[in-house]
N, C-alpha and C positions, 0 to 999 in steps of 0.2 A: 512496324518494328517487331513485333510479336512472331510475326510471319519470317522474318527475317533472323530470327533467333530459333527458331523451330526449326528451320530449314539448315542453321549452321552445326545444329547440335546433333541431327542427322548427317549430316555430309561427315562431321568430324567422326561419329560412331562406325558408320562404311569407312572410312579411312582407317581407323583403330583394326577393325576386323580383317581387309584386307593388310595391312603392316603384321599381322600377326601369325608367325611360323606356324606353317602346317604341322601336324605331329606326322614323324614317319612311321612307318609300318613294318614290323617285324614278323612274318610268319613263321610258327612253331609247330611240325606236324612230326610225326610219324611214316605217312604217307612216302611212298618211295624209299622208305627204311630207313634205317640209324646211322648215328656216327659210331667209335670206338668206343669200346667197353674202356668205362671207369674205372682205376685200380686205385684210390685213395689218396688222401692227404695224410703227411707224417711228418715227424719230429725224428731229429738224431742227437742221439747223446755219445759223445766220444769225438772225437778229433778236436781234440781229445782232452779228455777228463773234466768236459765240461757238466756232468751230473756232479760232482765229487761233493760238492758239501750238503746237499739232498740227503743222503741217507743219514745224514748225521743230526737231521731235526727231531725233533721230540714230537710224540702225539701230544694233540690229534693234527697237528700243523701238518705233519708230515702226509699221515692219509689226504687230509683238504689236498693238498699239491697235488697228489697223486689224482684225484677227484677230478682238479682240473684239466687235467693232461688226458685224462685217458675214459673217465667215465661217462657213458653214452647218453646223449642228450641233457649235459652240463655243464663243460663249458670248451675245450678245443674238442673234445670227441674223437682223439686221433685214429687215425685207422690203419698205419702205418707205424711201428718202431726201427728204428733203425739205430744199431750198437756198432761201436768198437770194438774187434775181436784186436783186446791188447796184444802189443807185443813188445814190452819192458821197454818203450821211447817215447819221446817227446813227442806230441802230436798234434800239440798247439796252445790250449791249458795247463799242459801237464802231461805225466806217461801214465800209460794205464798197466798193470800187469799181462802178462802172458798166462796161460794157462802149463805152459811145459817152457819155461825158464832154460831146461835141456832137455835133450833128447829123450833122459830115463826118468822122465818127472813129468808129472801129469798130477794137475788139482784143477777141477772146475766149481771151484770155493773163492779163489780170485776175484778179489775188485767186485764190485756192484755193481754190472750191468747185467749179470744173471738175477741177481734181487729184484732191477728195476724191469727185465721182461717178465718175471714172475709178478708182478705187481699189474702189470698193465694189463695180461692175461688174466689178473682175477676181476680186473675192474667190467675188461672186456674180453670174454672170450675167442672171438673172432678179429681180434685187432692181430697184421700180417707183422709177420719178424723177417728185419732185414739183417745180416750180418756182412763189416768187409773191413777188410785189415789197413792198418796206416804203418806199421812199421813189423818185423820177425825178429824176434831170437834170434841172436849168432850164429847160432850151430844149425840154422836151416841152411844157412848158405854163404857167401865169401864176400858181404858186401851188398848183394842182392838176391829175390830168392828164387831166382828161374835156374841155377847149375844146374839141380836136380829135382826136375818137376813132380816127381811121383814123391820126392819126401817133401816138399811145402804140400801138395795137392792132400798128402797125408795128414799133414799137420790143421791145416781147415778144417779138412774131413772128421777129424778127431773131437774140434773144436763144437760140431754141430752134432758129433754124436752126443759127447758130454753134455751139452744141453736139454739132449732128449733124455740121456738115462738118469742123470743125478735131478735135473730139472723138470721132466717131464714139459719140456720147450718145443714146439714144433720148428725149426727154422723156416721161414718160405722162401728165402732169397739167398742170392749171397754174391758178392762184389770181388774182385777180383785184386787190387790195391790200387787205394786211394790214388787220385791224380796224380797217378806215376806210369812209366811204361810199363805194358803189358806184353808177353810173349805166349805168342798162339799155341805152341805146344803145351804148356802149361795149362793153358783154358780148357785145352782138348782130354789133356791126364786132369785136369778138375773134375769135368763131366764122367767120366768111367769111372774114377775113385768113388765117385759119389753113388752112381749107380750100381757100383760094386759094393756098396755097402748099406744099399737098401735106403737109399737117399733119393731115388730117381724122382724124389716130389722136388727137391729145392732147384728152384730154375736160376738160374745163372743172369744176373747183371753186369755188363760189361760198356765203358773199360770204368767208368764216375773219372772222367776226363771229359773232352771235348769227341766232338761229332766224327771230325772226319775220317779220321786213322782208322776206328772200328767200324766204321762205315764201307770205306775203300777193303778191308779186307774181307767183309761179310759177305762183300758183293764179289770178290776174287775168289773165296774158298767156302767152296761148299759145306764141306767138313764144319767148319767154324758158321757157319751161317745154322747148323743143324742146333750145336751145341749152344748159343747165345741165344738166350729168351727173347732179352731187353735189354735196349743200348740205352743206359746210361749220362747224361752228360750233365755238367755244374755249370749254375751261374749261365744258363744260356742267353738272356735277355729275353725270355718268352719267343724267341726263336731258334728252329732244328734249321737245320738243312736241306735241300732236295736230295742227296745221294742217302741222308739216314732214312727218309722216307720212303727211297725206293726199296731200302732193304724188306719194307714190311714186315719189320720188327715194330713192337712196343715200346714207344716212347718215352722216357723221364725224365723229370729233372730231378736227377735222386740226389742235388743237394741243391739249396738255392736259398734266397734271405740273405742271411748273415748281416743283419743289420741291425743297428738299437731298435728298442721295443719301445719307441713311445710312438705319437701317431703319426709321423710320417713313416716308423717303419712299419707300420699295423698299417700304413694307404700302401706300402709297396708291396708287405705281403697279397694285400687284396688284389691288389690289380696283376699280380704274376699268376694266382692262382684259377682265375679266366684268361689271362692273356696267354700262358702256356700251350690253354689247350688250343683257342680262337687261332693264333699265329703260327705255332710249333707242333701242334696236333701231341702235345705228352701228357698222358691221361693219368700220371699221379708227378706231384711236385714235395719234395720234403724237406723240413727244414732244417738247417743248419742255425742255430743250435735247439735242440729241442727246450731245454730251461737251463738260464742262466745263473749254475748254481755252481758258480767259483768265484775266486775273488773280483771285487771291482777293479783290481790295477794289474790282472794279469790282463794280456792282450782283447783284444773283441767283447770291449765287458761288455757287458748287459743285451749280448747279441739273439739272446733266447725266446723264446716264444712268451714267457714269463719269467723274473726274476724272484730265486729263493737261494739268496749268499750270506745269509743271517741265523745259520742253526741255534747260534746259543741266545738268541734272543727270539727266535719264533717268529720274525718279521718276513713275509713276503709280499709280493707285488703280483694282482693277476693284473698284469698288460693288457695293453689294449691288441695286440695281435692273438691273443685267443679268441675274442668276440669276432674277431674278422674272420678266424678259421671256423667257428661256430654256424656261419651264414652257410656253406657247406656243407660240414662233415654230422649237423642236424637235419639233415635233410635229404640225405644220399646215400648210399652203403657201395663198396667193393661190389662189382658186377651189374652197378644199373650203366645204365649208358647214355654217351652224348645225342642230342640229335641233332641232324645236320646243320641244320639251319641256324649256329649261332655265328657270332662274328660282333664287329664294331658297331657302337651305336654312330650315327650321322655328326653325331655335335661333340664326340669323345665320351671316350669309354667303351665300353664290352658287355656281353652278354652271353650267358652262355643257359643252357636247358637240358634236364637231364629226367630219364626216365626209368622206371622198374619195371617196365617190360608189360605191367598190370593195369594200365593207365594211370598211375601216380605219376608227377609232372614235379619237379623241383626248376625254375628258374633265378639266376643269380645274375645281376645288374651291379658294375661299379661304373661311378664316373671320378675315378681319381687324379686329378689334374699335376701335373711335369712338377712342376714346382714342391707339392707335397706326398709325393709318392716314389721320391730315388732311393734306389736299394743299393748298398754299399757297392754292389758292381752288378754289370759290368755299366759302362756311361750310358744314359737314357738318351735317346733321339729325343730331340723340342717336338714340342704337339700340340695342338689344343680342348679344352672342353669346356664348351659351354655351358654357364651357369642355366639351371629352370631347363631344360630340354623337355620335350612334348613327346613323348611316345606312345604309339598301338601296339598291342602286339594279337597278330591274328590267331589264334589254334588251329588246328585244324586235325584231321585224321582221327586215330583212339582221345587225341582231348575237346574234341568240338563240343561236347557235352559238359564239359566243367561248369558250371555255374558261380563257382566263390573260388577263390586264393588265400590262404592264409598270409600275412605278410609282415617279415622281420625288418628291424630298418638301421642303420648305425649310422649316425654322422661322427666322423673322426676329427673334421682338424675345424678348430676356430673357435667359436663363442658355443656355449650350452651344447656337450659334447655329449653324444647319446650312443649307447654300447648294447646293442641285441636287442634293442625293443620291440615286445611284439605291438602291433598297429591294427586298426581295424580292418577285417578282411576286405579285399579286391573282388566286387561284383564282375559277374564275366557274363556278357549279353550276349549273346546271337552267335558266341565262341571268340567275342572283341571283349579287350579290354585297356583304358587309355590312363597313363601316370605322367608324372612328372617327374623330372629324374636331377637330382639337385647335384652340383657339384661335389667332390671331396665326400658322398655319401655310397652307400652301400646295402643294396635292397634284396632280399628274398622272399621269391611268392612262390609257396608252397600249394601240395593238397595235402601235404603231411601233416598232420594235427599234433601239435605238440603248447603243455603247456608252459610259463614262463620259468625256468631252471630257478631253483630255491638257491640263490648261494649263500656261502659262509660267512660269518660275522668277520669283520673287519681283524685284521694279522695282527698280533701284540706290534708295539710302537717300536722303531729301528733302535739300534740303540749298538754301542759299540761293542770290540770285540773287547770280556771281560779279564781286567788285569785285579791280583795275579791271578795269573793260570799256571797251573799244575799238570802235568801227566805222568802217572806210575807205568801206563799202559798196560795196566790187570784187569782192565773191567770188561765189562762184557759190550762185543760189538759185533754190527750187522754183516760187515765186510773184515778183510784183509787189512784193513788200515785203521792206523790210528785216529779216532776224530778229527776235523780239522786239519789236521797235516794234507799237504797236495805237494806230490811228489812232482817233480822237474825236472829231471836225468834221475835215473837207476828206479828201484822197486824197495820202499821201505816195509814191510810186513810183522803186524806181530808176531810173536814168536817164544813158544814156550822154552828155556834154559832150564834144560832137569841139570845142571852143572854146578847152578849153585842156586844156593837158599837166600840169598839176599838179592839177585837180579831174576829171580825166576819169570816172571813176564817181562820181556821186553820190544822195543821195534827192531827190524833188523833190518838191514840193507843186504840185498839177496842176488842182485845182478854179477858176476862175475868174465860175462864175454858180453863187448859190444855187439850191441844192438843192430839189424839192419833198418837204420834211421829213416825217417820220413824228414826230417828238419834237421837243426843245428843244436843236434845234443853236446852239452861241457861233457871235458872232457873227468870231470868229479861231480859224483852221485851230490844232490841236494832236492831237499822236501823243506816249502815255508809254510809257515804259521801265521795267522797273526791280524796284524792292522798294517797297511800299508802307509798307516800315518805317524806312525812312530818313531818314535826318533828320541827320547834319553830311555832307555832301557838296560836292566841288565839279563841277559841270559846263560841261564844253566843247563847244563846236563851231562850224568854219568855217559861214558861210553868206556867201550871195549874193542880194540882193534884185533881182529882173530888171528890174522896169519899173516900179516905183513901190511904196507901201504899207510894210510894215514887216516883221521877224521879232523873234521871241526864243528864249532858252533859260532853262527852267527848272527849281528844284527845289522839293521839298515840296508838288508838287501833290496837294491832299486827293479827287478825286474825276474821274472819268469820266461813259461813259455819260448817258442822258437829263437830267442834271443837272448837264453839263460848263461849262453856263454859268455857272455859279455857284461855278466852282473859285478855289480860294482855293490862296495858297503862293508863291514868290518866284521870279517875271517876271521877266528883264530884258531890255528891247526895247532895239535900234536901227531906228530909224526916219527915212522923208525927210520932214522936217517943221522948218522954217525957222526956228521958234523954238528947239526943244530938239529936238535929234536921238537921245538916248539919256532912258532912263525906266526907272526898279526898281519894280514895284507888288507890293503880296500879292494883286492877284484878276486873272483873265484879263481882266475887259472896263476893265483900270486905270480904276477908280474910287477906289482908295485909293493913292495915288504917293507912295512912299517919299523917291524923289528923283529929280531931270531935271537935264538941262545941255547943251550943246552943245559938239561936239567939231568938230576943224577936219578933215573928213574927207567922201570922195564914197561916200554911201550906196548910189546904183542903178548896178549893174552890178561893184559892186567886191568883192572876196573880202576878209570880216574875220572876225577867233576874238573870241569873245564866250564869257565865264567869267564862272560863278555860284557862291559861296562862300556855304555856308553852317551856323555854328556855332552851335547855343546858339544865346543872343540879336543872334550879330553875324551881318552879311552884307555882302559887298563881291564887287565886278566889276569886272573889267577887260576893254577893249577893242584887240586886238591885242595885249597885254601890258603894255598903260597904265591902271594901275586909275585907275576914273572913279568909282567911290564906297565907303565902308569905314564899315557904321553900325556902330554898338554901343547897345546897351543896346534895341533893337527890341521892342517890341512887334506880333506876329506870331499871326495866326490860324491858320496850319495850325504845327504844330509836326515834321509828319513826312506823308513821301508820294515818289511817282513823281517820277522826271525826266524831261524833257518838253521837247518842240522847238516849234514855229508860226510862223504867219504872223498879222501885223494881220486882216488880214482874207483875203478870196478872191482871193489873187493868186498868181502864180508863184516859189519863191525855191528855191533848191538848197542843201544842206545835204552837209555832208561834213567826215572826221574828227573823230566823234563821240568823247566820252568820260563815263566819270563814274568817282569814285575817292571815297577817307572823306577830308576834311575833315582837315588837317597842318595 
């Protein structure tokens, strides 16, 4: 019996060992040379106006933010920025300003993306600037901006001087407009304006579209093949195409993510950030959005790399897609390079290995499985990866000598969630070394020595947006804008009135010609404020309409963004209009008029307080303190939303001693 139980316990142990998966083998050399040179991981802020309420935190909140995004070896280490060069329109959050509104106007003081590249540039010197337009100024062009290519190609041009001279900004890149058609002559007068103006460093990205069009023409025209660096494309699926590759141009996906920041979108960013290069060969990936610092109910909330939408309370969120971009961009720099030999693990997943030229070896491992790794686009092909995988991986060439790996580790999705942890180093034998590569996890074996990043105490607690609120718009601020306001069609800007002594600081609405749009700008300027959960409120504020057209104020506006035109909630204009000078509607383009009337009163050039009450099913307003209408029993399509300021349409009107409060 003894014999017989010895001899089972054997037989079942050879069974074990033969049932049990070989580990594959990965070799990692040098040898027979490298892949493409590395151009970075990055972040974009703008398409737009997705930094806007970032500049508006308090220290030390504010610097932490900035710490995380951009400072070297703490937590995403970005090494790519990429901005919105405004151009007074809607561009997804919000419109960002222009720098030259018109032709004879020129301020590179505009808006906060010059703050936020001077910021990221003190954190990190060496971190690359990307700049590319979503929408032009009127007056470039009739609709669009290729008529006359030497006056947009001027207008860029201008954009990237003013950077250097007021800013002292290097630009390194620059895009040609946002996934819209491009016309080749224009690219062509980009490149000479540029170099005619002592620019010949910034290299040209083109089209931040899709693969093929600038593919097919790179490889038809020489000319055009000379001038384009790097073809560009969004949202590729971790896959180029064979004709962009034959161009032997540099690859990117100079937009990609755009998905919520919790861990499924921190396992999608992971797995695009090697799958790009393994599948598509594109040596830098960046994201859309760099931090999600706008409100929660405009469009793509919390699409950011981190979320910080809480100025007046200090609250932000570092995400889990910074630690993911962390396994990276601590461990690699701009200019080291892939080596050939990465590609897919056996059982799912990716690898990829990256070198300094100096024998330092970074390798990055995801096994991010279909189910918790889909990025808002484009649809993910089914796949599989198996749990526990066995892997070798051989060195060879300038690493056969490593002896240890330092090693990062994240697990993202499921029970006891682990974010950057350093782990005990990876012995390396004979130039082998064998892991285990778990599902939904994400590993970095270095020789880069780095210790574990000190972070910040925990963000003050969330907390809402505080009522009441006030604004004089006298105080002092970082940008062009009022705190907290996030404009939506037109450009509201403070604005000094030497005119008079009782309005002398106020915001102004500054757009006077449409815009060459990116989206579905209304056809009347509006900037909201606020809490999107709002709903009995009353709102105030003086205004002044300059030379003609209309304004209002309002509450319960249901929506922003590319779909501002169609915002519903309760309008109430004063307007110069002979029949009825005052109007309450529930939509911005009043199609649906609650009520009109005319009051004995001079609309242009006069200062009046205009209040919007709004309860339950009643709403009433009054005009300098004289209610002009009081409904009840309202049937009303937005029930709750933003408050919110405008103009009729594109004209000039100054705004001052703002309020909003609950509804007595």
């Amino acid at each position: 019996m003894a014999s017989y139980v010895k001899h089972g316990v054997a037989f079942l142990f050879i069974l074990a060992v033969l049932s049990t998966p070989a580990a594959s083998v990965y070799t990692l050399t040098d040898s027979g040379g490298l892949g493409a040179r590395f151009d970075g991981v990055g972040g974009l802020s703008g398409g737009g106006a997705t930094s806007r309420l970032l500049v508006s935190y308090p220290e030390p909140y504010r610097s932490q933010i900035l710490d995380y995004l951009f400072k070297p070896n703490f937590g995403a280490a970005l090494q790519i920025l990429k901005v919105e060069i405004g151009g007074d329109a809607q561009s997804t959050d919000g419109s960002e300003p222009s720098h030259m509104h018109s032709a004879a106007d020129r301020n590179y003081t505009r808006g906060y993306e010059w703050w936020l590249m001077r910021e990221a540039k003190k954190r990190n010197p060496a971190v690359r600037l990307y700049a590319l337009p979503w929408a032009f100024p009127g007056w470039v062009g009739g609709g669009e901006p290729y008529p006359n290519p030497g006056l947009t190609a001027a207008y860029v041009t201008s954009w990237i001087l003013g950077a250097k001279t007021v800013h002292n900004l290097t630009i390194d890149y620059v895009g040609i407009w946002n996934e819209k058609e491009y016309d080749v002559t224009y690219i062509k007068t980009l490149r000479k304006t540029l170099d005619d103006s002592g620019l010949g460093h910034v290299r040209i990205v083109a089209a931040d579209g899709h693969w093929l069009r600038i593919s097919e023409d790179i490889l038809a025209d020489p000319e055009l093949a000379k001038v384009v660096d790097i073809i560009g494309a969004h949202y590729p699926g971790t896959n180029s195409i064979p004709m962009a590759r034959q161009t032997g141009k540099t690859l990117w996906a100079s937009e990609d993510y755009s998905t919520f920041n919790d861990p499924t979108g921190a396992s999608c960013w992971a797995r695009i950030l090697n799958q790009n290069y393994v599948n598509g060969h594109m040596t830098s990936t960046i994201a859309w959005n760099l931090i999600a610092s706008y409100y929660d109910n405009l469009p793509y909330h919390r699409d950011g790399l981190m979320t910080a939408n809480q100025p007046w309370s200090g609250h932000y969120e570092v995400s889990d897609p910074i630690w993911a971009t962390a396994h990276t961009t601590h461990f690699t720099s701009p200019g080291w390079q892939y080596l050939k030999g990465v590609g897919h693990l056996d059982g799912g997943g990716s690898y990829v290995a990256l070198t300094d030229g100096k024998e330092g070896l970074t390798i990055v491992i995801e096994a991010m499985t279909h189910q918790y790794s889909q990025c808002v686009r484009p649809l993910l092909p089914p796949y599989e990866v198996k749990p526990g995988q066995a892997a070798t991986f051989q060195l060879g060439g300038a690493f056969e000598n490593i002896t240890r790996l330092h090693v990062w580790y994240s697990k993202l999705i499921g029970d006891r969630t682990v974010h950057f942890q350093s782990q005990d180093d990876k012995i390396v034998s004979g130039g082998k070394f064998s892991m285990e590569v778990a599902e939904n996890c994400l590993y970095t074996l270095t020789t880069v020595k780095e210790a574990p990043p000190k972070i910040y105490p925990k963000s003050p607690a969330s907390a809402p947006f505080p009522l009441p609120y006030k604004d004089k718009f006298d105080g002092p601020a970082d940008s062009s804008e009022a705190p907290y306001f996030a404009d939506q069609t037109g450009v509201f800007e403070l604005y000094v009135n030497e005119s008079s002594s009782d309005h002398s600081h106020t915001l102004r609405q500054n757009i006077t010609e449409r815009p060459i749009v990116w989206c579905n700008d209304a056809d009347s300027t509006i900037s909201v404020i606020g809490d999107y959960n709002w709903s009995n409120v009353t709102v105030s504020c003086d205004l002044m309409v300059e030379s003609g057209g209309g304004a209002f104020v309002a509450a319960r506006v249901d929506r922003g963004g590319c779909g501002v035109s169609q915002a519903r909630g309760v309008f109430f204009w004063l307007l110069e209009d002979d029949a009825n000078n005052w109007a309450v509607s529930s939509d911005i383009d009043r199609n649906d008029i609650l009520g009109q009337g005319k009051v004995n009163a001079t609309i242009v050039g006069q200062w009046h307080k205009l209040s919007i009450f709004a309860k339950g099913d009643s709403i009433a307003g009054s005009l300098n303190g004289k209610v002009l209408f009081d409904i009840t029993d309202v049937e009303l399509p937005s029930k709750k939303g933003f408050a919110a300021i405008g103009t009729l349409g594109l004209q000039k009107v100054q705004f001052d001693n703002f309020s909003v409060d609950k509804a007595k």
